[in-house]
Every structure is written in structure tokens, then in C-alpha cells.
MITORBA-818099 format. One record per residue (C-alpha): x, y negated, z. Coordinates in steps of 0.05 Angstrom, whole numbers, padded with zeros to 5 digits, always signed. Layout:
# MITORBA-818099
XYZ ...
# end
This chain:
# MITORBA-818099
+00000+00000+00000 +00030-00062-00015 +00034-00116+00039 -00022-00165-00003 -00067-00110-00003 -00054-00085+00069 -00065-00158+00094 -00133-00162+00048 -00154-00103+00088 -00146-00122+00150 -00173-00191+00139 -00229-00160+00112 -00241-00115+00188 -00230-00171+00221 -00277-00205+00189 -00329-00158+00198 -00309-00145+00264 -00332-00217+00288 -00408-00202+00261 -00465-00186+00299 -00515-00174+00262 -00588-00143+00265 -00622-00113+00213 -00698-00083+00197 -00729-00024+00211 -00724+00024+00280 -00671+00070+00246 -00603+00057+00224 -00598+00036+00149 -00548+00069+00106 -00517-00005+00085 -00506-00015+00169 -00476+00047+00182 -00428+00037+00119 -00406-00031+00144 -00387+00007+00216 -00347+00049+00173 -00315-00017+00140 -00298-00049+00212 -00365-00079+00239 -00364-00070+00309 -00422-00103+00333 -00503-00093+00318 -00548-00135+00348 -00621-00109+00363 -00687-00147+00363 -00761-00126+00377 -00774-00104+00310 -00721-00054+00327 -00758-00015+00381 -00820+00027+00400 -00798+00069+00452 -00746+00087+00502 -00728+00149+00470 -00738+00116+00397 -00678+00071+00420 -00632+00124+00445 -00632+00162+00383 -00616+00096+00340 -00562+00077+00390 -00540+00150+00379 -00539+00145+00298 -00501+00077+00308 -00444+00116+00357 -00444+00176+00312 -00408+00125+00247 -00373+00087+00314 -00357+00115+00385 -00338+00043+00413 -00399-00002+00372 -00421-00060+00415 -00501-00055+00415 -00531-00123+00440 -00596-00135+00460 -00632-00207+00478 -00665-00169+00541 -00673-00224+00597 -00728-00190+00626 -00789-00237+00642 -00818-00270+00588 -00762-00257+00534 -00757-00177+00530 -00744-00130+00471 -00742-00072+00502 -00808-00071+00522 -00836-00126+00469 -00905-00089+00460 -00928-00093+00531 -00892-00133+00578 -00826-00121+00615 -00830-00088+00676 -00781-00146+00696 -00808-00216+00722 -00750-00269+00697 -00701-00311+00714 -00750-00369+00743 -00785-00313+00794 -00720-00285+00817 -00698-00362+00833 -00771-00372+00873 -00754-00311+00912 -00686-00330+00925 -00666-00270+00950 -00592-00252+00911 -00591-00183+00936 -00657-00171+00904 -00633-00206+00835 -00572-00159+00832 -00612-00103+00847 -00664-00126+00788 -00612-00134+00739 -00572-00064+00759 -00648-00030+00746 -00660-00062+00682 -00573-00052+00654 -00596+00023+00678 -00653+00024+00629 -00611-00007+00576 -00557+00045+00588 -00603+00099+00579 -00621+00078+00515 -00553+00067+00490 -00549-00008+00498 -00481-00032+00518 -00485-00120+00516 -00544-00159+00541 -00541-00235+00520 -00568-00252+00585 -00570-00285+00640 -00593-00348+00627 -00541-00395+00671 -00582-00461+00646 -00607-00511+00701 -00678-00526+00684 -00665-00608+00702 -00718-00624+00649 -00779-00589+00666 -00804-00607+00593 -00754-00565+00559 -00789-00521+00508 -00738-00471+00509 -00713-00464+00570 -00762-00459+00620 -00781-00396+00666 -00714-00369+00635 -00679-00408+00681 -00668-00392+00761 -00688-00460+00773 -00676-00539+00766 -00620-00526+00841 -00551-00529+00804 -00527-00480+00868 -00587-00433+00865 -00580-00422+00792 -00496-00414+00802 -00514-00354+00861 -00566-00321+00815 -00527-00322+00748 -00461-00291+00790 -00514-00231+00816 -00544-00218+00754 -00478-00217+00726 -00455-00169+00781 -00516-00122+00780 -00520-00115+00706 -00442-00104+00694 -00440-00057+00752 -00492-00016+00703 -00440-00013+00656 -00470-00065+00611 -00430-00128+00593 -00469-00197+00605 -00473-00256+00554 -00480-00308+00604 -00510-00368+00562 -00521-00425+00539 -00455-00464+00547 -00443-00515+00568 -00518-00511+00592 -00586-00523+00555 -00630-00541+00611 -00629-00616+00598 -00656-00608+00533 -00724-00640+00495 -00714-00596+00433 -00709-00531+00408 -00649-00511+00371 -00691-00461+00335 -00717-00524+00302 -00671-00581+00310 -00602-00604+00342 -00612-00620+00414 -00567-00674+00443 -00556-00679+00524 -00535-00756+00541 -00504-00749+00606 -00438-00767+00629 -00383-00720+00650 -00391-00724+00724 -00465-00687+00714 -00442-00643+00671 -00380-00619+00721 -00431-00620+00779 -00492-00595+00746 -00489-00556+00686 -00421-00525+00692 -00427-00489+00765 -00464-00435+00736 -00423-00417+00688 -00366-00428+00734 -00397-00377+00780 -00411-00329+00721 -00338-00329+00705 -00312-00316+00779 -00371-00260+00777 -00330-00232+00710 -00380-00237+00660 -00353-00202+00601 -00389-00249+00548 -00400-00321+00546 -00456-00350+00494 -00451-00420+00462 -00507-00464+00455 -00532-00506+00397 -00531-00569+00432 -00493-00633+00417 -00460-00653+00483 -00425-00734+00462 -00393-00733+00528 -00362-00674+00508 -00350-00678+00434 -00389-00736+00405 -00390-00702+00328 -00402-00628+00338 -00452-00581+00370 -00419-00533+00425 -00416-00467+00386 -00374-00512+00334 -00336-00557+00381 -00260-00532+00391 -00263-00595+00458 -00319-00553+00484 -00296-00477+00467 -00224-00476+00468 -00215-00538+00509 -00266-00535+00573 -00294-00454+00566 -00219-00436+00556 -00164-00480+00584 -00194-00519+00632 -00248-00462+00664 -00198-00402+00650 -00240-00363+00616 -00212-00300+00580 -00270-00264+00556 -00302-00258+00495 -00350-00323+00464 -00405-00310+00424 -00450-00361+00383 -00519-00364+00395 -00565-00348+00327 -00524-00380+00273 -00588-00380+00224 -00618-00416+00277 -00636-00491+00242 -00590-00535+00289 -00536-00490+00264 -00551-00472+00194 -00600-00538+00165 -00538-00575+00187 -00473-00546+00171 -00502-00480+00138 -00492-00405+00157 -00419-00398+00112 -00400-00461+00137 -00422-00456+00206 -00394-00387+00217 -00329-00407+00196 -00327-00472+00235 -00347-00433+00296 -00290-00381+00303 -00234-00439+00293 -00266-00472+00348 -00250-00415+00392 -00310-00364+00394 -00305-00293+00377 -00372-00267+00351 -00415-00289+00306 -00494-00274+00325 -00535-00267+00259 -00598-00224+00245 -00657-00257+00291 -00681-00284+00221 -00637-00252+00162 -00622-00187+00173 -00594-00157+00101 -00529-00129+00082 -00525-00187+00034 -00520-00240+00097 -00465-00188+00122 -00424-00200+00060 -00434-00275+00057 -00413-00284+00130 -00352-00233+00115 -00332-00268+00051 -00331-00333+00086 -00283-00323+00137 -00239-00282+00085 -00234-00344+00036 -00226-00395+00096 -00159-00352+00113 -00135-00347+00044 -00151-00424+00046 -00113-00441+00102 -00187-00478+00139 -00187-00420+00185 -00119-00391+00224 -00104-00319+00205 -00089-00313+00275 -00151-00339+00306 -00194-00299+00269 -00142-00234+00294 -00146-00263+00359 -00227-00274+00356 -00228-00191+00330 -00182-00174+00380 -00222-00191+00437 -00291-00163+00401 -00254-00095+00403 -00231-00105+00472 -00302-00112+00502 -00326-00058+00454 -00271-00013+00490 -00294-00035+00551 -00364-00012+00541 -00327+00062+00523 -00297+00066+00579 -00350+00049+00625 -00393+00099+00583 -00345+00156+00595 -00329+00139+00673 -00408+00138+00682 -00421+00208+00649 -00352+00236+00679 -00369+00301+00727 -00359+00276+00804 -00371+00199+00779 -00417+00168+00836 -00494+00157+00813 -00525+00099+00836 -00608+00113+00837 -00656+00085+00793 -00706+00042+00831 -00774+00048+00779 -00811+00003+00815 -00765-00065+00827 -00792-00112+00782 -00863-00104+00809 -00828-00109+00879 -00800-00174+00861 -00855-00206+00816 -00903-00197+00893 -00852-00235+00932 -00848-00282+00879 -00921-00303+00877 -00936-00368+00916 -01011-00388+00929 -01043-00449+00949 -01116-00441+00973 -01159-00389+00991 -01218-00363+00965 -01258-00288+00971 -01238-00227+00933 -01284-00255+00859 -01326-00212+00834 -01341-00204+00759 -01297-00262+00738 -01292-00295+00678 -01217-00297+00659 -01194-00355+00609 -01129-00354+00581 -01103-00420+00550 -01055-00396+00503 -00996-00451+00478 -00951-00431+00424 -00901-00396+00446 -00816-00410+00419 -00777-00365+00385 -00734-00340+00436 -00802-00310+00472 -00830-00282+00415 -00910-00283+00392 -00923-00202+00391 -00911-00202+00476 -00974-00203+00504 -00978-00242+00566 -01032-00262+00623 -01073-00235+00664 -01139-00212+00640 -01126-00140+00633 -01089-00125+00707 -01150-00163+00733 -01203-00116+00685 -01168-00049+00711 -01175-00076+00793 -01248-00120+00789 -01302-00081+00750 -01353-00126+00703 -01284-00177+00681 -01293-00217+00616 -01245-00247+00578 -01232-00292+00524 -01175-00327+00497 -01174-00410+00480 -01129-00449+00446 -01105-00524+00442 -01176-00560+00417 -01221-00523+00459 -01270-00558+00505 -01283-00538+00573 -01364-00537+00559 -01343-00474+00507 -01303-00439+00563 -01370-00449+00624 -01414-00430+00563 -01370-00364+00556 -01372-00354+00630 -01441-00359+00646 -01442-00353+00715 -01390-00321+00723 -01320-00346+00769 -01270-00379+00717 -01207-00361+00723 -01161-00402+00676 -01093-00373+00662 -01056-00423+00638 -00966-00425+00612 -00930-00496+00629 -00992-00534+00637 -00952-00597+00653 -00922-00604+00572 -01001-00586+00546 -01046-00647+00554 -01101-00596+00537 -01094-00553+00569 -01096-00606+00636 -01157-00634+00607 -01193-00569+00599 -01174-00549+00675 -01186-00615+00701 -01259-00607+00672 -01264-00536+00701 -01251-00555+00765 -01290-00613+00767 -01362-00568+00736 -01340-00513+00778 -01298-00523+00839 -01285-00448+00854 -01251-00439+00798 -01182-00405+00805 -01128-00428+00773 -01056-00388+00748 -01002-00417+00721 -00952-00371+00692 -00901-00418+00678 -00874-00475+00710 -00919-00482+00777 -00948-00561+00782 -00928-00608+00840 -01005-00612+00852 -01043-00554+00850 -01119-00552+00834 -01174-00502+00849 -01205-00462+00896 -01142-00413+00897 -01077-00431+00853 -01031-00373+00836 -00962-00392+00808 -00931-00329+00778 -00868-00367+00756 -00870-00324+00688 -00916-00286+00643 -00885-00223+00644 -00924-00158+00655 -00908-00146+00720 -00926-00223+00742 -00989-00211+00712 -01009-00155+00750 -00981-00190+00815 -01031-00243+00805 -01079-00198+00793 -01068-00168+00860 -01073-00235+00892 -01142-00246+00859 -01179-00183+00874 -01157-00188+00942 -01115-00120+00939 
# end
């Protein structure tokens, strides 16, 4: 082989290697397993992906049969953002009812249960936890995926989540540095820009990940967020200040960095995915995240191609990208070994604890109120739209925990434009219970309430999202997340069981 073609090739794996991309269908397909056989090292996985628990093991086992050491990820926060159990609800409540309970013991012990599930299944990097400070409570991103709006709270949480999920033998992706709670936009849709100065950002956004990093969090994952303070030109995941400068040099960090979605439109109606991609390893991070929207072999290429000519350019370091690879293989080694220790004969088993997340979602419940045991309710569910991080096939609410404990419940669902008149009309006579998600960024949805409570003043009231300084209503149940598990808690609360 002569050196050209020998230093082709292994541009070419490293390239790939940096990739993590997802792809359709809930097997592998044969162009996937042929670029693991090329030098992709990575897969990410999405809810399209998955039906089952044992559907997932045997494509995690397909994937391992091309690649013993492939890095599966999996965007598996629990709570309102789960893949794993997409079609019905995670067993998990999230980030914002672990903060509530504020109990770290029981956070680690959450996060060890649900790595154990992922393990099971093959799964072997979670891009969670969330690390972000919910400081603005309108954020339509962030929300219940954060521990909370207490800098220190969040920091605690993050380093047990870390802790319990990696002692599971599945790396964490602690994101979204430098932080994404102070955020008015979605960087699904737009660029986000956080105007604060550095002092903030040293002693608000930046203790979580500090304590995620003394925790040893295995991944960190960039946001999409302009940060001027920082680097007045370029978004985070493109900013060599923000990677390679504060993530690496000044906050030590040795592990690997991974972008957030690159086809994501702050990333890619900006800069563009080529572009982007490339711009993103010389600024210092390692992986490139791909596949939540284009998932074809033909995106693989593209990305692959990129990097390739930006070497042979000279716009992108040979040895970046090497190192960037480098550390991708590390962590997928990493994952091997921890595989292997946890299978070994004699290696200690840690037990499974089923029912956790329900355990947790209870404590996390707050009410305000009281009211009888209802009978017969009426429940009304005030569905926003949901972002794309949550996903619009997860069902969420209440109304059929409540049907399986209180015989006679009715339901119906109501969206922005409804009156309250068509909701008491519905009802009959019937108790209302209104479910509503973040009521405080939903004018309607506070007008519709406000009106129930007014025509009916038993009316119960649950907010699954971020909890209002003011509760209304005979009996106000804040779930603090609109997972499965939250939904049956209130439930609970409601019938009086």
C-alpha cells in the first residue's frame, strides 16, 4: 500500500469514526452495518427505532455482531423525553421531579435503574443528564428536563445521575454546554443567544457541568446556543473559545465532546450540515450527532466526505480529526470493557429495583388544597404543542391512570382556541379536572382554567409541567413532568388512593 493510499484510508475511518448517526427502521440496514465495517463506530437510536425491550436487544446484537466495541446512544432522559419507552410513557419521572424531591440518593438510584434497562437492551451511551439551570422558566426547550432553576441543586443532581447511570456501565452525555436554561428559543428552530456576562455564567451555568466532570462523566454534549460573552461570532458546538478553550483547558476536561443534532436549524440553516460538521471538530468536539431528522447512508457520505476534503484542504488539522477519533474509540472501549467486567463469572450484581420511578414520581407530587376522593370526573387535558426534543407520539396526562382507579371517568382532549363553555358542556355535571403542561407560557390555556374555576370552583387542577407560584382550584396537583409514571401518581392523589 503506498503511503497516499494508506493515509486516504485512515482519513477516511476517522472520518467515519466521528459520526453518529441514526437511521430508519427497528432492524439494522445493510448500508449501516457496511459503514461499521468501513470504521463507523457510533449509531445513534431514536423512537422510531424501538417497539420493545427485546426488539432492542436483538438490533443492539446485529449492530455488535459487524462491531464488538460500537457506541449505541440513545436520547433516554427518562421523564418527558424517552425512547425507550416512546409508545407509553417512561417508567421514569425526569429531571424536574427528581430536583422537587431532592433527594440525591434517590436520583442515583433512578438513573442506575434506568442505565440497567438500557444495558439490557444493549445500549451503551445515554445523552443525558440534562445539567441546564432552568433560570428562564419560559424556555421552550428546557423545562421539566432540568433539576431545577437552584444552580447548586442542579450541580448535586447532574453529578448523581452521572454516578448512577455510569455505575450501570453506561457512559453519560452530560448536556447542553455551556448551559441552555437561559434560553427563549429553540435551537430546533432558531439560534438562541444567552446575554449574560461571565460572572453568571462561572456562577450559574457552569457548576453543573463542573460537577458532572468531577462526577466523571464520560461524554459532554454541546449546545446550539450563541454565548457573546463567550464567543461573540459562533454558537458553542462551533466555538473553539468555548470547546477547546473553557470545556478543555480551563475546566480540565478529558473526555469525549459531542454536538448536539447538527441537522438541527441553528446549526444547519446557518452554517449548513458539511460546513457545520467540519467547523465543529476543529473547534474541539469529537462526535458528530446526525440522524434525529436525516437518517440515510447518503447523509453518512456527505458528513464523511466533508471532513476528508477539509484535511486534504488544510481547513481541518489531520491531527484533530485523529485526535477527535481517537477519543470516540476510547469511550467505545470503555463501554467493552465495562460490558465484559459486568457479564464476567464472580462480577458483583447490583439488583434491579422495577418499581423506582413510580417510587419517586409519589414523593415528587406536591398538592395544594384538599378536596374528597371525585367521583365520575370529567378529565380535560389542554394539550400545547409539544418541541422536538419531547417528541408528539408520547402520550402524556392523566386521564387514563385516573379511568383504571375512578369508575364512570370521561375524557376529552382540547387544544389552544377552545372555550371553557365547550369543556362544562362536555362535563355535564360532572368534576372537571383540567390537566394542563406549562400553563404559565399558554395564555389559553390560563384563560380556559381561570374560567373553570370561576363556573366551577371544585374543579381540580394538574399541572404537569412547571408548577405556578399561585395555584388555583379546589385541589392543585403539580406532577413536575408528564411522564407515565407522574401521571399515574396524580392519579393516586385524585382518587384518594
Amino acid at each position: 500500500m503506498t503511503f497516499l493510499a494508506h493515509r486516504t484510508d485512515t482519513l477516511t475511518r476517522d472520518a467515519l469514526a466521528v459520526l453518529q448517526p441514526g437511521f430508519e427502521g427497528t432492524t439494522a440496514p445493510a448500508w449501516l452495518l457496511r459503514q461499521l465495517g468501513e470504521g463507523l463506530t457510533s449509531v445513534g437510536l431514536f423512537g422510531r427505532n424501538i417497539t420493545s425491550p427485546e426488539q432492542l436487544a436483538a438490533l443492539t446484537a446485529q449492530l455488535r455482531a459487524e462491531r464488538d466495541d460500537v457506541l449505541v446512544a440513545i436520547d433516554e432522559e427518562g421523564g418527558d423525553v424517552t425512547r425507550l419507552e416512546v409508545r407509553d410513557g417512561s417508567s421514569f419521572p425526569g429531571n424536574l421531579a427528581l430536583g422537587a424531591v431532592d433527594d440525591t440518593g434517590l436520583t442515583r438510584d433512578v438513573a442506575h435503574e434506568l442505565g440497567r434497562r438500557l444495558a439490557e437492551c444493549g445500549v451503551n451511551l445515554n445523552w443525558a443528564p440534562s445539567a441546564d439551570v432552568n433560570s428562564n422558566p419560559d424556555n421552550p426547550v428546557i423545562g421539566v428536563r432540568s433539576f431545577g432553576a437552584d444552580t447548586h441543586l442542579a450541580a448535586r443532581h447532574t453529578a448523581a445521575y452521572v454516578e448512577g447511570l455510569q455505575a450501570a456501565g453506561v457512559a453519560a452525555c452530560t448536556k447542553h454546554f455551556p448551559g441552555h436554561g437561559d434560553t427563549n428559543v429553540d435551537s430546533h428552530h432558531a439560534l438562541p443567544r444567552i446575554d449574560v456576562d461571565l460572572d453568571t455564567l462561572q456562577a450559574r451555568e457552569l457548576v453543573p457541568f463542573k460537577a458532572a466532570i468531577a462526577a466523571g462523566t464520560k461524554a459532554v454534549m454541546s449546545a446550539h446556543i450563541l454565548v457573546p460573552s463567550l464567543d461573540p461570532t459562533r454558537p458553542a458546538t462551533l466555538s473553539p473559545q468555548i470547546l477547546t478553550g473553557l470545556l478543555r483547558k480551563e475546566l480540565g476536561y478529558e473526555g469525549l465532546i459531542v454536538t448536539d443534532g447538527m441537522e438541527m436549524n441553528a446549526i444547519a440553516g446557518t452554517y449548513g450540515i458539511e460546513r457545520g460538521s467540519v467547523l465543529a471538530i476543529a473547534a474541539g468536539a469529537d462526535a458528530i450527532c446526525v440522524g434525529g431528522g436525516l437518517a440515510d447512508e447518503a447523509t453518512v457520505l456527505r458528513l464523511r466526505d466533508a471532513l476528508v476534503a477539509a484535511v486534504r484542504e488544510g481547513t481541518l488539522p489531520q491531527e484533530r480529526l485523529a485526535d477527535a477519533a481517537a477519543r470516540v474509540r476510547a469511550l467505545a472501549e470503555w463501554t467493552r470493557r465495562s460490558r465484559t467486567a459486568a457479564t464476567a463469572p464472580g462480577a458483583p450484581q447490583e439488583g434491579s429495583a422495577p418499581g423506582i420511578g413510580l417510587t419517586a414520581a409519589r414523593r415528587a407530587v406536591t398538592v395544594t388544597g384538599s378536596a374528597a376522593p371525585v367521583t365520575a370526573p370529567y378529565v380535560a387535558t389542554l394539550a400545547p404543542v409539544v418541541n422536538f426534543a419531547v417528541g408528539h407520539e408520547t402520550p402524556w396526562g392523566i386521564a387514563d391512570e385516573l379511568a383504571g382507579l375512578v369508575p364512570g371517568t370521561a375524557s376529552g382532549v382540547y387544544r389552544e382556541g377552545v372555550a371553557a363553555g365547550d369543556i362544562l358542556a362536555a362535563a355535564g355535571g360532572r368534576t372537571v379536572v383540567a390537566v394542563v403542561r406549562d400553563e404559565h407560557r399558554h395564555p389559553w390555556m390560563t384563560e380556559a382554567v381561570d374560567a373553570l374555576v370561576a363556573a366551577r370552583p371544585e374543579t381540580v387542577v394538574v399541572e404537569m409541567g412547571l408548577p405556578r407560584a399561585d395555584p388555583r382550584g379546589a385541589l392543585y396537583v403539580a406532577t413536575h413532568g408528564a411522564s407515565r409514571v407522574c401521571g399515574r401518581a396524580a392519579a393516586e392523589v385524585i382518587a384518594g388512593v
